[in-house]
N, CA, C and O atoms as a GROMACS GRO file, in nm:
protein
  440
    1UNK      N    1  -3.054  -0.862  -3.212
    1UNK     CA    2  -2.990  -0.749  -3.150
    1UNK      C    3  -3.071  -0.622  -3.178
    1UNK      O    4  -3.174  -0.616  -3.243
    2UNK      N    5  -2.992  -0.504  -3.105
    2UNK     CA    6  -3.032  -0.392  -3.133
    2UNK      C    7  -2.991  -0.337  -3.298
    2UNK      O    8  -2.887  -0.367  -3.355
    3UNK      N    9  -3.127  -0.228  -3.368
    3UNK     CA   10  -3.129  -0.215  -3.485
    3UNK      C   11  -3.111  -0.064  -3.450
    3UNK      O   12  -3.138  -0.027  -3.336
    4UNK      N   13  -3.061   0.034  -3.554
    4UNK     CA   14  -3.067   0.136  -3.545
    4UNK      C   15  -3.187   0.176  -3.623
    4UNK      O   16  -3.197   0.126  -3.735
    5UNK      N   17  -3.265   0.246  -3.589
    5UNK     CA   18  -3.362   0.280  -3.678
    5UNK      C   19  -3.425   0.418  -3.604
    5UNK      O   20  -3.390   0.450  -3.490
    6UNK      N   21  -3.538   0.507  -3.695
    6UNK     CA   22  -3.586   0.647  -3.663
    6UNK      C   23  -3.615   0.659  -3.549
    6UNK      O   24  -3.597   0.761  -3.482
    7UNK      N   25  -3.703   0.481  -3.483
    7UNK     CA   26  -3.768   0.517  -3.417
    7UNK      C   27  -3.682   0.527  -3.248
    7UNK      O   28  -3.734   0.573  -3.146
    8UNK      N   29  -3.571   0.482  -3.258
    8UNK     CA   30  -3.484   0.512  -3.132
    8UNK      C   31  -3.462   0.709  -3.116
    8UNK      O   32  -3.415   0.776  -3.209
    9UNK      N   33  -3.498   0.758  -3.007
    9UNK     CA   34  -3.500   0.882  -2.980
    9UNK      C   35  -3.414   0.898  -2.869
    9UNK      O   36  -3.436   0.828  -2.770
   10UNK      N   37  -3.313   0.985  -2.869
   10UNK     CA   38  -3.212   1.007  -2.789
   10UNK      C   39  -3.317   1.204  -2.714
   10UNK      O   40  -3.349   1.302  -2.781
   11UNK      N   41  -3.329   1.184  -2.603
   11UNK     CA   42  -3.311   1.288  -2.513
   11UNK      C   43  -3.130   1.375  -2.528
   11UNK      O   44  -3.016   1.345  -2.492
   12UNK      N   45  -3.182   1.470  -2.589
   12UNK     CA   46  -3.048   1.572  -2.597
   12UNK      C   47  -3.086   1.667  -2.448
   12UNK      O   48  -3.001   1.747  -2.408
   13UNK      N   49  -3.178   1.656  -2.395
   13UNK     CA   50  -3.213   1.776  -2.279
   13UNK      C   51  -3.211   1.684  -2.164
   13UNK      O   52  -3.251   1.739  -2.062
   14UNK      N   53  -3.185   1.591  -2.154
   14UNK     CA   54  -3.152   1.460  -2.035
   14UNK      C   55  -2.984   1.465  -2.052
   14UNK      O   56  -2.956   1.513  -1.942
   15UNK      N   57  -2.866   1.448  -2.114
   15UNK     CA   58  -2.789   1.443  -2.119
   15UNK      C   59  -2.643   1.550  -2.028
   15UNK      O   60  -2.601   1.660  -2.062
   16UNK      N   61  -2.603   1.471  -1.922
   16UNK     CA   62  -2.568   1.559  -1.867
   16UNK      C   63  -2.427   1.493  -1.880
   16UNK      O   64  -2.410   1.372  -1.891
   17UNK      N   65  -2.323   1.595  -1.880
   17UNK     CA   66  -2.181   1.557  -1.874
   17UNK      C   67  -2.121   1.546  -1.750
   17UNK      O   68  -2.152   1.625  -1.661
   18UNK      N   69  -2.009   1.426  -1.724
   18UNK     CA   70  -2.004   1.413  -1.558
   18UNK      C   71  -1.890   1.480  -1.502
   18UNK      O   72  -1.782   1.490  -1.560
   19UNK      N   73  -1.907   1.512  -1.419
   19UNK     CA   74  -1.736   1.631  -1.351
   19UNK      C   75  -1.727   1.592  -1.252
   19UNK      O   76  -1.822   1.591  -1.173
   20UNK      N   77  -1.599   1.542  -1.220
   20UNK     CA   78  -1.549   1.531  -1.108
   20UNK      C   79  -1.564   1.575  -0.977
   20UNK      O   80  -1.516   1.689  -0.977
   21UNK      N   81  -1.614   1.542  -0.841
   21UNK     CA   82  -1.670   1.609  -0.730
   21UNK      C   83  -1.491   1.709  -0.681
   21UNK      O   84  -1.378   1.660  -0.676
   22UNK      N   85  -1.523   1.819  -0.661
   22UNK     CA   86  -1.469   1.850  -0.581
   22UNK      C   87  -1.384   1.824  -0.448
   22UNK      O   88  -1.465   1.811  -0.356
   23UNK      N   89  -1.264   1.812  -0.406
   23UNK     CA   90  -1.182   1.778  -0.305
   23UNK      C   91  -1.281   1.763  -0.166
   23UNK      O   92  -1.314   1.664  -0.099
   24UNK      N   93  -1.320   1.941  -0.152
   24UNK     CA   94  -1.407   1.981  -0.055
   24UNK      C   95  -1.590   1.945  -0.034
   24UNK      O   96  -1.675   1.968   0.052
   25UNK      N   97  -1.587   1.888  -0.145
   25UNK     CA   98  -1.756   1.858  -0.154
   25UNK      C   99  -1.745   1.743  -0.067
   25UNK      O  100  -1.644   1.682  -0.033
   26UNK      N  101  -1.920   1.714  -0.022
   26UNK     CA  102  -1.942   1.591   0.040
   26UNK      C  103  -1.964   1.477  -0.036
   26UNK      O  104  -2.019   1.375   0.004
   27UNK      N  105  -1.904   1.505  -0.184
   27UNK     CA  106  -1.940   1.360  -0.234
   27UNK      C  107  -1.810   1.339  -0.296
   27UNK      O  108  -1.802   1.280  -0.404
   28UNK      N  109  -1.739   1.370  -0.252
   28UNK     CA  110  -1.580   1.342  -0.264
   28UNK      C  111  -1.578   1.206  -0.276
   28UNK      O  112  -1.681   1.149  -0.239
   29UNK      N  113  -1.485   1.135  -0.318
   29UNK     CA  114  -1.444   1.014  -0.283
   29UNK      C  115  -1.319   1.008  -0.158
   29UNK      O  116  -1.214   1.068  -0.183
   30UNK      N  117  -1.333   0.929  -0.012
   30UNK     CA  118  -1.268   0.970   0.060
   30UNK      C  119  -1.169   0.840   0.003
   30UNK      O  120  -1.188   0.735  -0.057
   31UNK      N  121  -1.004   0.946   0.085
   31UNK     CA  122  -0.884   0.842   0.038
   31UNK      C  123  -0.832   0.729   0.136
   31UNK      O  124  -0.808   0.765   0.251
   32UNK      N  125  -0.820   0.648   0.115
   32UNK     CA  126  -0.790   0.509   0.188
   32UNK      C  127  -0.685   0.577   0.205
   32UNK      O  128  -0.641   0.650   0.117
   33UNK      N  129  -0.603   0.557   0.375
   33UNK     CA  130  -0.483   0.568   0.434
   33UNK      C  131  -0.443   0.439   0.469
   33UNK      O  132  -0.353   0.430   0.553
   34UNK      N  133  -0.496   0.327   0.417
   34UNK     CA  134  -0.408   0.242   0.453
   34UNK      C  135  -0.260   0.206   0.371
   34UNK      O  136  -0.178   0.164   0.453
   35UNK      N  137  -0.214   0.211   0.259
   35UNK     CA  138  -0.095   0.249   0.243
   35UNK      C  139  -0.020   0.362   0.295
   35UNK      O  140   0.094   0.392   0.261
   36UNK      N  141  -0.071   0.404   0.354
   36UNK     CA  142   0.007   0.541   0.432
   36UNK      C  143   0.055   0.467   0.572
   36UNK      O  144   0.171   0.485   0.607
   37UNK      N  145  -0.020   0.396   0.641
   37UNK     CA  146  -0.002   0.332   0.747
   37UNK      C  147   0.101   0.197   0.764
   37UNK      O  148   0.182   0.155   0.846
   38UNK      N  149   0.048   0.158   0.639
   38UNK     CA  150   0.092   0.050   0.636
   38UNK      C  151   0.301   0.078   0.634
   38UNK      O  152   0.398   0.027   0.691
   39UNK      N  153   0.273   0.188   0.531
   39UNK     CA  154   0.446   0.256   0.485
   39UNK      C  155   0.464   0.283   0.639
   39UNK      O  156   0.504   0.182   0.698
   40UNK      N  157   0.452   0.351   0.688
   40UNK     CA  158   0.475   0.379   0.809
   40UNK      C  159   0.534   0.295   0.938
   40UNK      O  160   0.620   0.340   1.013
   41UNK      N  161   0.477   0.176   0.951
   41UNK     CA  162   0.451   0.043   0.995
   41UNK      C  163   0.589  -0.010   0.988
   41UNK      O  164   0.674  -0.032   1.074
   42UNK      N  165   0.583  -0.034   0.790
   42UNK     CA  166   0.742  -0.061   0.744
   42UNK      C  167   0.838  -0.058   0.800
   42UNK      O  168   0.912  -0.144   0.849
   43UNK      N  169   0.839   0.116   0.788
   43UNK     CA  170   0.957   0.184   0.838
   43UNK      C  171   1.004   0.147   0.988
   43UNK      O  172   1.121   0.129   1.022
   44UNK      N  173   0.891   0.140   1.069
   44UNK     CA  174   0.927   0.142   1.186
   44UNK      C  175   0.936  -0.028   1.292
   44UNK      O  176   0.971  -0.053   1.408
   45UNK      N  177   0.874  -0.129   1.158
   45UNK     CA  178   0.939  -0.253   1.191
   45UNK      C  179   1.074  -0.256   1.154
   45UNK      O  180   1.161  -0.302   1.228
   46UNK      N  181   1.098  -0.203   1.031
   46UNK     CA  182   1.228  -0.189   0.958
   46UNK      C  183   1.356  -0.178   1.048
   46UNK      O  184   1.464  -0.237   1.059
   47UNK      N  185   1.273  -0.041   1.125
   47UNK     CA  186   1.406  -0.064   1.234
   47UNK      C  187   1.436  -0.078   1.340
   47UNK      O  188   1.541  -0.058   1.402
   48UNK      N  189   1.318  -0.125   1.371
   48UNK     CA  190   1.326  -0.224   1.514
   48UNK      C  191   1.372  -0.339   1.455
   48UNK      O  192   1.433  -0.407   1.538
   49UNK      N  193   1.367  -0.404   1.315
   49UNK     CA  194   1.456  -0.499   1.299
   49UNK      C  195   1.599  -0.504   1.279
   49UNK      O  196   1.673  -0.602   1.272
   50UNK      N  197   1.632  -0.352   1.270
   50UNK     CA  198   1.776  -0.349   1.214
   50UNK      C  199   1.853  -0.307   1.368
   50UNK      O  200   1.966  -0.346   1.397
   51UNK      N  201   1.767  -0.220   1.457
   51UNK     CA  202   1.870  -0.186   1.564
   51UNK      C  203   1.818  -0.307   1.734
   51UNK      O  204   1.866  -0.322   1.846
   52UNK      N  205   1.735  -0.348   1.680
   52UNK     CA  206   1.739  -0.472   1.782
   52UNK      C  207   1.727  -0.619   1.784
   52UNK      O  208   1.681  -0.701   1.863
   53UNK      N  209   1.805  -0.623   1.631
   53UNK     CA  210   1.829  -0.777   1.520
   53UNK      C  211   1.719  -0.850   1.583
   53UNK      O  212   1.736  -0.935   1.670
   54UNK      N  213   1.597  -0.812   1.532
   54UNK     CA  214   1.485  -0.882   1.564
   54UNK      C  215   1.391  -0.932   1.398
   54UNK      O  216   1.329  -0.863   1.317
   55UNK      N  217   1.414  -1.052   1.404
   55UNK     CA  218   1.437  -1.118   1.260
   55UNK      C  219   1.261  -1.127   1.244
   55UNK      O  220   1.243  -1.115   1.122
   56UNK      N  221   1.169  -1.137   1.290
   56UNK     CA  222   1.031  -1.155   1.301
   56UNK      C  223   0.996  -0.955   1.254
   56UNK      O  224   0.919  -0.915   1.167
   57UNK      N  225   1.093  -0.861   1.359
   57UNK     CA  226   1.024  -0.779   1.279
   57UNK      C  227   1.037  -0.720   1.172
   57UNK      O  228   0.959  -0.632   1.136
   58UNK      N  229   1.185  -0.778   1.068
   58UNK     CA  230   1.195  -0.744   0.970
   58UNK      C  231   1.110  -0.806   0.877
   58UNK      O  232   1.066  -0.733   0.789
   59UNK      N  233   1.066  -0.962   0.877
   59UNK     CA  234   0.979  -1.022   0.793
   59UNK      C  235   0.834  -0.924   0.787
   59UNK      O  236   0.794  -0.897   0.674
   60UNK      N  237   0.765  -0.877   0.892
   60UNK     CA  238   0.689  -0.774   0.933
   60UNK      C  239   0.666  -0.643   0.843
   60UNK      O  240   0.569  -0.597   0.781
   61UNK      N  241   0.762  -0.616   0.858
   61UNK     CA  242   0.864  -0.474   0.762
   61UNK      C  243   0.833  -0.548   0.626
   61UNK      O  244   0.718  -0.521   0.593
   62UNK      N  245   0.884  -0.618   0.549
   62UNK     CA  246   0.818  -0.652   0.454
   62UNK      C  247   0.671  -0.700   0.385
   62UNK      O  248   0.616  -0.687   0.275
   63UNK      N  249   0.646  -0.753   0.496
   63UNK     CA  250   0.487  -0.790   0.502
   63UNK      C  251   0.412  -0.654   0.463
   63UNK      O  252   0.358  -0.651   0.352
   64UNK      N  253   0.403  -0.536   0.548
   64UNK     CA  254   0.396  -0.423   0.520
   64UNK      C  255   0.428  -0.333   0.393
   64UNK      O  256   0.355  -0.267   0.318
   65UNK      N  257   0.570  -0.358   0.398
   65UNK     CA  258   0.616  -0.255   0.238
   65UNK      C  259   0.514  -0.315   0.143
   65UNK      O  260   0.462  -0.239   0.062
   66UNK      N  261   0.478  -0.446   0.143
   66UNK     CA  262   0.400  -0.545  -0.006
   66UNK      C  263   0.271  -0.473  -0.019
   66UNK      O  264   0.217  -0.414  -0.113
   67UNK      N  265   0.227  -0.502   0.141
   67UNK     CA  266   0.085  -0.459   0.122
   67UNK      C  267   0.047  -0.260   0.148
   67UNK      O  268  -0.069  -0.221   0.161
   68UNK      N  269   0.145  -0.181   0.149
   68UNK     CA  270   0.161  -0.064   0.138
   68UNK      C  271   0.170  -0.021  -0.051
   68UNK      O  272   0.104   0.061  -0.113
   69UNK      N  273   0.280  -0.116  -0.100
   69UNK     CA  274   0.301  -0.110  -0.225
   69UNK      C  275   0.180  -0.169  -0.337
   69UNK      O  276   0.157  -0.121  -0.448
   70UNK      N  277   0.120  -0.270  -0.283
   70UNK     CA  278  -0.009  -0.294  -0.346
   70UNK      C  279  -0.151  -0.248  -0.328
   70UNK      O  280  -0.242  -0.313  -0.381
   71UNK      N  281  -0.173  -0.156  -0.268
   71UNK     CA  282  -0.256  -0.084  -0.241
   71UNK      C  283  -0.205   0.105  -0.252
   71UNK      O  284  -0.270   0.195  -0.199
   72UNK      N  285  -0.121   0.120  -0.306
   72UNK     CA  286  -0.080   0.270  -0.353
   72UNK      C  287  -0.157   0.306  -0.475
   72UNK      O  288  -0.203   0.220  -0.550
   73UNK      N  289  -0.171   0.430  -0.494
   73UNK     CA  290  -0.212   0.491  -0.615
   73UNK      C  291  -0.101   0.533  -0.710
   73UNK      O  292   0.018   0.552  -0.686
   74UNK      N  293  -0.170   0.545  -0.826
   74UNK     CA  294  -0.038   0.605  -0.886
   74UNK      C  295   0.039   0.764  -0.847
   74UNK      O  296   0.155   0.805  -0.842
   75UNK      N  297  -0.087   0.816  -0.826
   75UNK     CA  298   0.006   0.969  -0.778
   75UNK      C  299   0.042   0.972  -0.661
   75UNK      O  300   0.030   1.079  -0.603
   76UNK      N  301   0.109   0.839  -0.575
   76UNK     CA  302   0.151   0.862  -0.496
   76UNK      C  303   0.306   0.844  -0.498
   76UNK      O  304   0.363   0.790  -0.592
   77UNK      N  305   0.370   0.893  -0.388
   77UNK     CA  306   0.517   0.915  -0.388
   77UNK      C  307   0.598   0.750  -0.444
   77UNK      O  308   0.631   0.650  -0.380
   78UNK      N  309   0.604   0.772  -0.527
   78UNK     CA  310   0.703   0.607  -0.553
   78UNK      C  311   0.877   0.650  -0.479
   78UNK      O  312   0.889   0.560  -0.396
   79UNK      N  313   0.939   0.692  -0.474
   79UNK     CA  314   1.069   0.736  -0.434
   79UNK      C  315   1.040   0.679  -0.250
   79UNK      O  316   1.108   0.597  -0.188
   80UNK      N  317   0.922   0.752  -0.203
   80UNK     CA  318   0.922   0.698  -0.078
   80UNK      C  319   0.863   0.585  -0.038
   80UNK      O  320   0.865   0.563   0.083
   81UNK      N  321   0.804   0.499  -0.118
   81UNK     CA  322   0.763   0.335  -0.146
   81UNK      C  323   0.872   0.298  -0.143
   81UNK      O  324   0.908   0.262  -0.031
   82UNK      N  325   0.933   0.292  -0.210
   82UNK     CA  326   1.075   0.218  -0.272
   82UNK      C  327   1.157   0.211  -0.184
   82UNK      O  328   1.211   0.105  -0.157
   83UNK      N  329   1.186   0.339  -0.114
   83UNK     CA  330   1.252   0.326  -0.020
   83UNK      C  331   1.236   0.257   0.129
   83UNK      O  332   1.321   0.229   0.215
   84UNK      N  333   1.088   0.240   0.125
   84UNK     CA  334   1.033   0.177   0.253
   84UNK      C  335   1.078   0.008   0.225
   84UNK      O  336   1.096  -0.090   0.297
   85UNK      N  337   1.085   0.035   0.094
   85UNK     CA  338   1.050  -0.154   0.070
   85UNK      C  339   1.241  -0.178   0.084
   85UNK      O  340   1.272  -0.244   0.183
   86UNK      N  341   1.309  -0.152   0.032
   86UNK     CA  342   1.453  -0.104   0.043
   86UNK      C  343   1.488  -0.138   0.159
   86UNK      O  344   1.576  -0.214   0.197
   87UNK      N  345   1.398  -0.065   0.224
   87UNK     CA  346   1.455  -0.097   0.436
   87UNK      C  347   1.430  -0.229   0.453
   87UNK      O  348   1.505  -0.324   0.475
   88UNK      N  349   1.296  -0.220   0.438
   88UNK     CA  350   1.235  -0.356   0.491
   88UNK      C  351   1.335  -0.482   0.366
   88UNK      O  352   1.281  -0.592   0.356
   89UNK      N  353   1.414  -0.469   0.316
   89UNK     CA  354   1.496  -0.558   0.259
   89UNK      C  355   1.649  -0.570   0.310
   89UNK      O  356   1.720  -0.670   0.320
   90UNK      N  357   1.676  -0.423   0.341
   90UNK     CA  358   1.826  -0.456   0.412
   90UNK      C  359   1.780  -0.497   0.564
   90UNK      O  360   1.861  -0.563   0.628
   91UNK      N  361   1.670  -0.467   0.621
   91UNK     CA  362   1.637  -0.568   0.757
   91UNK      C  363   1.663  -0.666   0.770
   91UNK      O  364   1.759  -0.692   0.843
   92UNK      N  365   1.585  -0.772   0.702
   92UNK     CA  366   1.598  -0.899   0.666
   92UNK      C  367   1.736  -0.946   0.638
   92UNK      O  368   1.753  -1.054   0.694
   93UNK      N  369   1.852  -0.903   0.566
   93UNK     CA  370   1.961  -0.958   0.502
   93UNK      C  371   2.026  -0.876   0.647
   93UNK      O  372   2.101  -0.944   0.717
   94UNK      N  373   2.008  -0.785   0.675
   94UNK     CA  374   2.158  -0.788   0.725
   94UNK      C  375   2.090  -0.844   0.934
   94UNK      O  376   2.167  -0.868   1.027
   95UNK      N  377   2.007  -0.845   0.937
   95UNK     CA  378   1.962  -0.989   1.020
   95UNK      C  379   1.990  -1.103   1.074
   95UNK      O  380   2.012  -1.156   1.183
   96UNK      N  381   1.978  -1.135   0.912
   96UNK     CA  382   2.023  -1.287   0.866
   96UNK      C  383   2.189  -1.295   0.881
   96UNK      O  384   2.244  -1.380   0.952
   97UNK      N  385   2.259  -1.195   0.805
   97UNK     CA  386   2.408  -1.189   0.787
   97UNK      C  387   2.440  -1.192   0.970
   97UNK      O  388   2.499  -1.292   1.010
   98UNK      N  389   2.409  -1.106   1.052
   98UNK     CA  390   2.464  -1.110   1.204
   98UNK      C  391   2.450  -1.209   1.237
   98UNK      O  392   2.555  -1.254   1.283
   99UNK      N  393   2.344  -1.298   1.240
   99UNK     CA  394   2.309  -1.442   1.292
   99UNK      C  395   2.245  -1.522   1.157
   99UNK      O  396   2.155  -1.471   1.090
  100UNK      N  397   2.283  -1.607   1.136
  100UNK     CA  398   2.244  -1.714   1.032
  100UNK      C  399   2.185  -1.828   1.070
  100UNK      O  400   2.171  -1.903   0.973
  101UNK      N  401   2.135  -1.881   1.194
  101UNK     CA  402   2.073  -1.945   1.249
  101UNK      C  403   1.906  -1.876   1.212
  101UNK      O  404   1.870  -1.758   1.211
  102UNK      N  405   1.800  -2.041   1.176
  102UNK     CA  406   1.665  -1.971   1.172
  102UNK      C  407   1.582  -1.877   1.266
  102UNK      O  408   1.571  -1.876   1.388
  103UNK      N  409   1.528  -1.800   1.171
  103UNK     CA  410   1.443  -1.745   1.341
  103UNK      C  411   1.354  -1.824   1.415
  103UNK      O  412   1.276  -1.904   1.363
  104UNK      N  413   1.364  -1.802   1.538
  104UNK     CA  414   1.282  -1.846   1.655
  104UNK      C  415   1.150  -1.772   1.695
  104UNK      O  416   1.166  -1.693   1.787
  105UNK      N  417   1.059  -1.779   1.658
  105UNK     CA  418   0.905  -1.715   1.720
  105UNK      C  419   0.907  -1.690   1.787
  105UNK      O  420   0.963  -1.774   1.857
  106UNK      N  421   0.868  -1.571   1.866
  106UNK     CA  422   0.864  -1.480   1.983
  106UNK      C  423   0.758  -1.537   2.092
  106UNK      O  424   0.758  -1.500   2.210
  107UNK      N  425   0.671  -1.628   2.038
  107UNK     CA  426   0.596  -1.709   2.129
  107UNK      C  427   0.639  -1.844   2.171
  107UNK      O  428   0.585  -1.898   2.268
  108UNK      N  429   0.756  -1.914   2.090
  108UNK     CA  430   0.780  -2.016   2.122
  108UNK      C  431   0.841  -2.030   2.271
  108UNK      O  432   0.824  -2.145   2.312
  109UNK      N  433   0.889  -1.969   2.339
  109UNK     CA  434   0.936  -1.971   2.472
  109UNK      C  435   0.854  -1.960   2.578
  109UNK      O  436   0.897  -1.926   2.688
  110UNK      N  437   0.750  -1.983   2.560
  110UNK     CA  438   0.643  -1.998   2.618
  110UNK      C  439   0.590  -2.087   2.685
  110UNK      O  440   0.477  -2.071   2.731
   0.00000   0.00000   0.00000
């Protein structure tokens, strides 16, 4: 292995400390909107599954909340995650509760 000894020389005038790029700089790191989209998505399978008991798009609605919720950051809104995923859960159950028969694929009539 490595030995510590005199002859290792550290550059003190090479040493630079690293700072964070700026919001506005061009070397920003840009932010993935796909949890933004995806939440969005949710919501709006959510309730096309709830006001036109369409059982494919509540599974949808969840499909979404998962992959909205697994791809979030931490400083992002959890209250409005939660709540997306929330929908996309009373979709599904109360769905199921109006009709209890399996769902049928929207292509099968085909």
């Amino acid at each position: 292995m490595y030995s510590n000894s005199s002859s290792e020389v550290k550059r003190s005038d090479r040493i630079v400390r690293y700072q964070a790029p700026v919001a506005g700089s061009p070397n920003a790191p840009v932010e993935d909107p796909t949890p933004d989209y995806m939440n969005m998505l949710g919501m709006i399978f959510s309730m096309c599954g709830l006001m036109m008991r369409l059982k494919w798009c509540a599974w949808v609605a969840i499909y979404c909340s998962c992959v909205s919720f697994a791809n979030c950051r931490v400083t992002d809104d959890t209250k409005q995650m939660l709540s997306s995923f929330m929908l996309s859960i009373s979709a599904v159950v109360m769905s199921y509760l109006q009709n209890p028969q399996p769902m049928i694929p929207p292509w099968s009539n085909l």
